[in-house]
N, CA, C and O atoms as a MOPAC input file, in Angstrom:
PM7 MOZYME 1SCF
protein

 N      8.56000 1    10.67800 1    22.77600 1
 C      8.57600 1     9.65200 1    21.74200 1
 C      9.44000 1    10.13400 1    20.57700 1
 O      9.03900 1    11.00000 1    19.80000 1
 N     10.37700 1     9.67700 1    20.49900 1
 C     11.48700 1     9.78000 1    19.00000 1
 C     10.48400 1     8.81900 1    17.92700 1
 O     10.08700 1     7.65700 1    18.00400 1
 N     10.27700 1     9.99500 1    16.82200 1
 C     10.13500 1     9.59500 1    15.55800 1
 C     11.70800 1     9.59500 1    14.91600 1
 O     12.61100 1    10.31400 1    15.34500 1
 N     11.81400 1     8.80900 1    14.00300 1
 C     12.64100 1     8.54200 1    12.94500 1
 C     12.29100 1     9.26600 1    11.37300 1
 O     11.18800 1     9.57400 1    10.92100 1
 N     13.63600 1     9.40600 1    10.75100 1
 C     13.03700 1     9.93900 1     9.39900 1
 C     12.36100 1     8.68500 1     8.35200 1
 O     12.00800 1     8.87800 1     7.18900 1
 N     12.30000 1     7.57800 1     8.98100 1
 C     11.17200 1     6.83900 1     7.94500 1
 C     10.42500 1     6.62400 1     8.38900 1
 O      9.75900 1     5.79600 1     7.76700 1
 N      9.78600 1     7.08200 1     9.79200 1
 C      8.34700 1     7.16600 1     9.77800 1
 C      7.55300 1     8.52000 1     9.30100 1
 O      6.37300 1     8.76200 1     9.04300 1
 N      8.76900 1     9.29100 1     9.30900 1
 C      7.96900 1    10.80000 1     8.15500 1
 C      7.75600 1    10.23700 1     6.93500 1
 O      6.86300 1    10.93400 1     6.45300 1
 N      7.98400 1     9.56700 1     6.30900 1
 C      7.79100 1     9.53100 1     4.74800 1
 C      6.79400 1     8.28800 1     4.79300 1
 O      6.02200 1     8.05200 1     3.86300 1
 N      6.86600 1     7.57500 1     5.85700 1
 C      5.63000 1     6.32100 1     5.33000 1
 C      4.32800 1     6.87100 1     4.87700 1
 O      3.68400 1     7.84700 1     5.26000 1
 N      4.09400 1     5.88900 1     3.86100 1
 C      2.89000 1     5.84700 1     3.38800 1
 C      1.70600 1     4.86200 1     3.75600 1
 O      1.67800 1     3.68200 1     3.40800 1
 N      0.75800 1     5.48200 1     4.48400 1
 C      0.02400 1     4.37800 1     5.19700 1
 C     -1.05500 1     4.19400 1     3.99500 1
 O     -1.20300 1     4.97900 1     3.05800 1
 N     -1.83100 1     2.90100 1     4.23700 1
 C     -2.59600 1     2.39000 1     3.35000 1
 C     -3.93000 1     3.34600 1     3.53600 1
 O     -4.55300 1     3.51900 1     2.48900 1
 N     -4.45700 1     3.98700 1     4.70200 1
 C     -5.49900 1     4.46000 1     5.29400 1
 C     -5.48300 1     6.32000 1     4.37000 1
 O     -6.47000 1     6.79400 1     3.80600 1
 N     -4.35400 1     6.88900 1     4.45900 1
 C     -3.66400 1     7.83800 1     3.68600 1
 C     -4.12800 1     7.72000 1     2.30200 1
 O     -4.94300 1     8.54600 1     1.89100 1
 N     -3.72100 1     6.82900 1     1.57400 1
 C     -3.95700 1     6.47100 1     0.19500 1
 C     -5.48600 1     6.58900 1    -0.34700 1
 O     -5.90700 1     7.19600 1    -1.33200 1
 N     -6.36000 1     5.60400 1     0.87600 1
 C     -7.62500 1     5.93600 1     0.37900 1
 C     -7.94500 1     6.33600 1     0.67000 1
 O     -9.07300 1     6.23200 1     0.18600 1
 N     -7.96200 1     7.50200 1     1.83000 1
 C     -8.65500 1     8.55400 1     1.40100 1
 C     -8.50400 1     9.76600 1     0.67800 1
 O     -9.37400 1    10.62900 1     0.56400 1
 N     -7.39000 1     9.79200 1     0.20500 1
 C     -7.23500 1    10.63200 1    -0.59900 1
 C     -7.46300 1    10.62200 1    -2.41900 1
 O     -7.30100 1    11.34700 1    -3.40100 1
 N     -7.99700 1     9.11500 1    -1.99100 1
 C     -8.09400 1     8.74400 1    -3.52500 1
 C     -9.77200 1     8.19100 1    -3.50100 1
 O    -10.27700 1     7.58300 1    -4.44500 1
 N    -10.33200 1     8.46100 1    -2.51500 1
 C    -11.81100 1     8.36100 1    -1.88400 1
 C    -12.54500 1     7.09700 1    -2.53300 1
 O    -13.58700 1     6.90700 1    -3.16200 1
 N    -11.20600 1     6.13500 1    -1.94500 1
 C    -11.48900 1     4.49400 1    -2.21900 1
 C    -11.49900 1     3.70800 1    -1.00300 1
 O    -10.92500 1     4.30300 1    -0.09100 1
 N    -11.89500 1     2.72800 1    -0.72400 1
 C    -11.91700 1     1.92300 1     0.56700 1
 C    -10.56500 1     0.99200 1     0.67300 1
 O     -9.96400 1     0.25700 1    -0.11000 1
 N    -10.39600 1     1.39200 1     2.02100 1
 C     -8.75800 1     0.77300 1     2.48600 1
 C     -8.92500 1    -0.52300 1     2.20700 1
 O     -7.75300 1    -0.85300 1     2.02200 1
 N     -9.52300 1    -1.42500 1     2.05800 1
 C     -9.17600 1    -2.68400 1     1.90700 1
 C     -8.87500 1    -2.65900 1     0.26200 1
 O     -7.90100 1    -3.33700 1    -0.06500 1
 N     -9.67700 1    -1.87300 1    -0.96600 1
 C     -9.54800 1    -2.30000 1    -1.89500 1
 C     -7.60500 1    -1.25900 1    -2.08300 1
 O     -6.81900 1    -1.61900 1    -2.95800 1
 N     -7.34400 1    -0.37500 1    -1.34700 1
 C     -5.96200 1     0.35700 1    -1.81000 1
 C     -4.94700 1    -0.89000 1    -1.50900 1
 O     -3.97800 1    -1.12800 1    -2.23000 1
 N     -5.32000 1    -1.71600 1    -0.25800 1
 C     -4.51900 1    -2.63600 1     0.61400 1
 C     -4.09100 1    -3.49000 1    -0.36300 1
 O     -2.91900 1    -3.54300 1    -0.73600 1
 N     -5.09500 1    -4.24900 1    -0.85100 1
 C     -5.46800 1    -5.01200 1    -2.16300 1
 C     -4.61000 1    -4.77900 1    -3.50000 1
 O     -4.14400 1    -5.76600 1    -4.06900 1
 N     -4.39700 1    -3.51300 1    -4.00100 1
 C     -4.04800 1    -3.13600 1    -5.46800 1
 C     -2.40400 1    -3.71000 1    -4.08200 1
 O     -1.83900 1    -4.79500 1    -3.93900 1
 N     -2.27000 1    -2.80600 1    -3.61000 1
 C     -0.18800 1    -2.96300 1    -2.90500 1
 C     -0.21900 1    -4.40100 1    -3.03600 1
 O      0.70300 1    -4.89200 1    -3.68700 1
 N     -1.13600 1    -5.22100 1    -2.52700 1
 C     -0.50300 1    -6.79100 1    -1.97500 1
 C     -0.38300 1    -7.54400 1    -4.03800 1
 O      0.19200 1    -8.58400 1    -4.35900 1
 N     -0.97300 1    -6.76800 1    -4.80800 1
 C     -1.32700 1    -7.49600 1    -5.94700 1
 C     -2.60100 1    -8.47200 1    -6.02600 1
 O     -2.79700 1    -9.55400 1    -6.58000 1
 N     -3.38000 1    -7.61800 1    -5.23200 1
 C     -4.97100 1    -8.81000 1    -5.15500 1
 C     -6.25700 1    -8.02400 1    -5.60700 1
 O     -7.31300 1    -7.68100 1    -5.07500 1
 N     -5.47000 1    -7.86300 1    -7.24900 1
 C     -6.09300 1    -6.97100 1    -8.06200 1
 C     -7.93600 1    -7.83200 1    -8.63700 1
 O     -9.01400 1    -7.26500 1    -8.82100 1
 N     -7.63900 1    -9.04900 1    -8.73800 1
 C     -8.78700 1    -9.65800 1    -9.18400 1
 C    -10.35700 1    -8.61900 1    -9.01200 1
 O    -11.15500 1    -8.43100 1    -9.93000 1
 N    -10.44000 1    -8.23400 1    -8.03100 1
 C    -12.24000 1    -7.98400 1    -7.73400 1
 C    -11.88400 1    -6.53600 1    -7.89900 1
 O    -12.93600 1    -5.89700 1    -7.90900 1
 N    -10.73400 1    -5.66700 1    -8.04700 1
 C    -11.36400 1    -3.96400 1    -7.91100 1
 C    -10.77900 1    -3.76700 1    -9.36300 1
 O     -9.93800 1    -4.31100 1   -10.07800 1
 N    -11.52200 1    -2.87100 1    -9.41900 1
 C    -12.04600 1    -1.89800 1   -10.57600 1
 C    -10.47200 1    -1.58400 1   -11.45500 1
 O     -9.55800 1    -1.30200 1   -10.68100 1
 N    -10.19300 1    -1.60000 1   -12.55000 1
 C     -9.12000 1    -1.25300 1   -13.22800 1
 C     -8.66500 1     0.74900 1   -13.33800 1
 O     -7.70400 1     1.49500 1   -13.52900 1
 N     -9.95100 1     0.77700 1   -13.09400 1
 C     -9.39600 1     2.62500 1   -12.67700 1
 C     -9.02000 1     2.39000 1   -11.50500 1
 O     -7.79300 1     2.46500 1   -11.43900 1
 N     -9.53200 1     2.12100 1   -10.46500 1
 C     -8.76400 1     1.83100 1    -9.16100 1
 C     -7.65000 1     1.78900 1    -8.98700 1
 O     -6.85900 1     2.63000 1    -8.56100 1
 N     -7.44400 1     0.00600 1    -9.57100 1
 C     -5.87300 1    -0.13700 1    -9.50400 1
 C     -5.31000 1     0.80800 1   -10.26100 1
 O     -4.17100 1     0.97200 1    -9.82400 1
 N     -5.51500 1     1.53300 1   -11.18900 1
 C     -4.39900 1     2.34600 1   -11.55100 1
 C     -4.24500 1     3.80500 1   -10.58600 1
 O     -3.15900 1     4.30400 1   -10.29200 1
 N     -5.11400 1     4.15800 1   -10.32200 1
 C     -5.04000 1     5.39000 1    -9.00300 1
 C     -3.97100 1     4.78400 1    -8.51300 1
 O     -2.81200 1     4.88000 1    -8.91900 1
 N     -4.42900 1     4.08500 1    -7.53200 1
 C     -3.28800 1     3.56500 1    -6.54100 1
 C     -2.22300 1     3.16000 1    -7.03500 1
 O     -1.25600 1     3.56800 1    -6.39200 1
 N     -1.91100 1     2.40900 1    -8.06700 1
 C     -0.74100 1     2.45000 1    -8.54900 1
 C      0.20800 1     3.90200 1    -9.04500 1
 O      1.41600 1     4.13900 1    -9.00900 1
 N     -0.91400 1     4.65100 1    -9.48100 1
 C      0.05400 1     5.60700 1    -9.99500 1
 C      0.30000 1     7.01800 1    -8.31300 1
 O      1.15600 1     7.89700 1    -8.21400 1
 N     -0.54300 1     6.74700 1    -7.56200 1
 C     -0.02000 1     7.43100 1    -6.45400 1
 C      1.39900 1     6.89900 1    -5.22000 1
 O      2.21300 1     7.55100 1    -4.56600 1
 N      1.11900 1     5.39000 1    -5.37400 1
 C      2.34000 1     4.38400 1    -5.14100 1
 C      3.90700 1     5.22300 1    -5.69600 1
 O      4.91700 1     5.56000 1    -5.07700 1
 N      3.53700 1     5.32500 1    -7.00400 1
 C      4.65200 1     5.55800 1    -7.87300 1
 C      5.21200 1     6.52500 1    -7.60700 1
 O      6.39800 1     6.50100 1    -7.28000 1
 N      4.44000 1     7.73200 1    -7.68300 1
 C      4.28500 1     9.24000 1    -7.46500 1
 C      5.43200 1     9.71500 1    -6.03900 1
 O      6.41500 1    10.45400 1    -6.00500 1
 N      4.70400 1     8.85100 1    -4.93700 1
 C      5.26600 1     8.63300 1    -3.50800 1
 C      6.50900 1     8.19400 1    -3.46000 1
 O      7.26600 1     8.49900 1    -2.53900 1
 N      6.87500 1     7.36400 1    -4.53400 1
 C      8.21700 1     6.66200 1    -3.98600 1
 C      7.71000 1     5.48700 1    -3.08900 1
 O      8.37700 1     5.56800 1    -2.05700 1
 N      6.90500 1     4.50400 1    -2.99900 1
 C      6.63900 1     3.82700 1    -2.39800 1
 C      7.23300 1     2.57500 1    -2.27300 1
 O      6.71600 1     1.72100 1    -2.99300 1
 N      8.07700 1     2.23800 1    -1.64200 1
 C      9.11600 1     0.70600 1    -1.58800 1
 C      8.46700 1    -0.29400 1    -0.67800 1
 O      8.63100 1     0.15000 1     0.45900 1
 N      7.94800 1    -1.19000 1    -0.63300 1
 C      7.58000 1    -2.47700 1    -0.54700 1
 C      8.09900 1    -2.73900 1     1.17100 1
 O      9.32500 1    -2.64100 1     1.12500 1
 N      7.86400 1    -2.89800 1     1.98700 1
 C      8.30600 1    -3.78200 1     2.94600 1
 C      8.85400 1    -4.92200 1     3.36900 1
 O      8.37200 1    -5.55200 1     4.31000 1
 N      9.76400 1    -5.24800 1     2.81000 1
 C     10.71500 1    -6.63100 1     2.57400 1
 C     10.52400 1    -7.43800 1     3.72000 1
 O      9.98900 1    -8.54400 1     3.64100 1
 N     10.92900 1    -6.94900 1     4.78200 1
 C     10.29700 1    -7.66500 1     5.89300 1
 C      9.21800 1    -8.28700 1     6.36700 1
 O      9.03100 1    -9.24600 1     7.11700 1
 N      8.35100 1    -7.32200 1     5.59900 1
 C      7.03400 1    -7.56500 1     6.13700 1
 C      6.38600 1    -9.11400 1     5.13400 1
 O      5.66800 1   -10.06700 1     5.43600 1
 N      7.25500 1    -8.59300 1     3.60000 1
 C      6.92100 1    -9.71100 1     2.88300 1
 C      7.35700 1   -10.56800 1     3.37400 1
 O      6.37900 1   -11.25700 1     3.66500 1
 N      8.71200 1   -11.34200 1     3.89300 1
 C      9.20000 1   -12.21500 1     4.35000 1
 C      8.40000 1   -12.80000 1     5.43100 1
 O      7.90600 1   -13.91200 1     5.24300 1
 N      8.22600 1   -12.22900 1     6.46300 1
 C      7.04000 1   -12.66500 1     7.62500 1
 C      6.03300 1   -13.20800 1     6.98500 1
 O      5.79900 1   -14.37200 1     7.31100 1
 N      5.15900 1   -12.60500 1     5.93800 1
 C      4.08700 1   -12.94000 1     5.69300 1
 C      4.43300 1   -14.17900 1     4.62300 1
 O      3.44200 1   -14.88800 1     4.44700 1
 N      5.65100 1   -14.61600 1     3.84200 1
 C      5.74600 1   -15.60000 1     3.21000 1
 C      6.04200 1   -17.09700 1     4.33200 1
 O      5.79700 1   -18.27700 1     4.08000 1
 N      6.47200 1   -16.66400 1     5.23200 1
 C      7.23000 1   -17.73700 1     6.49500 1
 C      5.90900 1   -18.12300 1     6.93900 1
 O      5.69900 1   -19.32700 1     6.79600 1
 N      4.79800 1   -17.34500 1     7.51900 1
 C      3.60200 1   -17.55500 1     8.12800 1
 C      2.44400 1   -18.21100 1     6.95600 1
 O      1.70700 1   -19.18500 1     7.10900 1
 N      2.53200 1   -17.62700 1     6.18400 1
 C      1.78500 1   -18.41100 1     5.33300 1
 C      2.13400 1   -19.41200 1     4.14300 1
 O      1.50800 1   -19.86300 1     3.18300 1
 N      2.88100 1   -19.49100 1     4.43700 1
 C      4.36800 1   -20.92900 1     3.84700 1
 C      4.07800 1   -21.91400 1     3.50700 1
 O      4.93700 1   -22.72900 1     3.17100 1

């Protein structure tokens, strides 16, 4: 199996919380901007480990998910 050099650097959502010993749906949540229900220390963890990482957005993935839910 060939890995690529951007699957070394991804940052998975599962990664994030646990290292920030938060539940993957609420880390999933702060990335998508569906900040409403978690905690404002939260979102800022995750935001500031986002940052930290170099974390760039999935353009694609946004696009799919804007076409599908359109």
């Amino acid at each position: 199996m060939r890995i690529s050099m951007w699957d070394e650097k991804k940052i998975r959502i599962v990664d994030i919380a646990s290292e920030l010993g938060v539940r993957t749906a609420a880390a999933s949540n702060v990335i998508h901007g569906k900040t409403k229900e978690i905690s404002d220390t939260t979102v800022r963890k995750v935001q500031k480990m986002l940052a930290e990482r170099g974390h760039l957005p999935n353009i694609a993935a946004a696009l799919s998910a804007l076409i599908i839910l359109g």
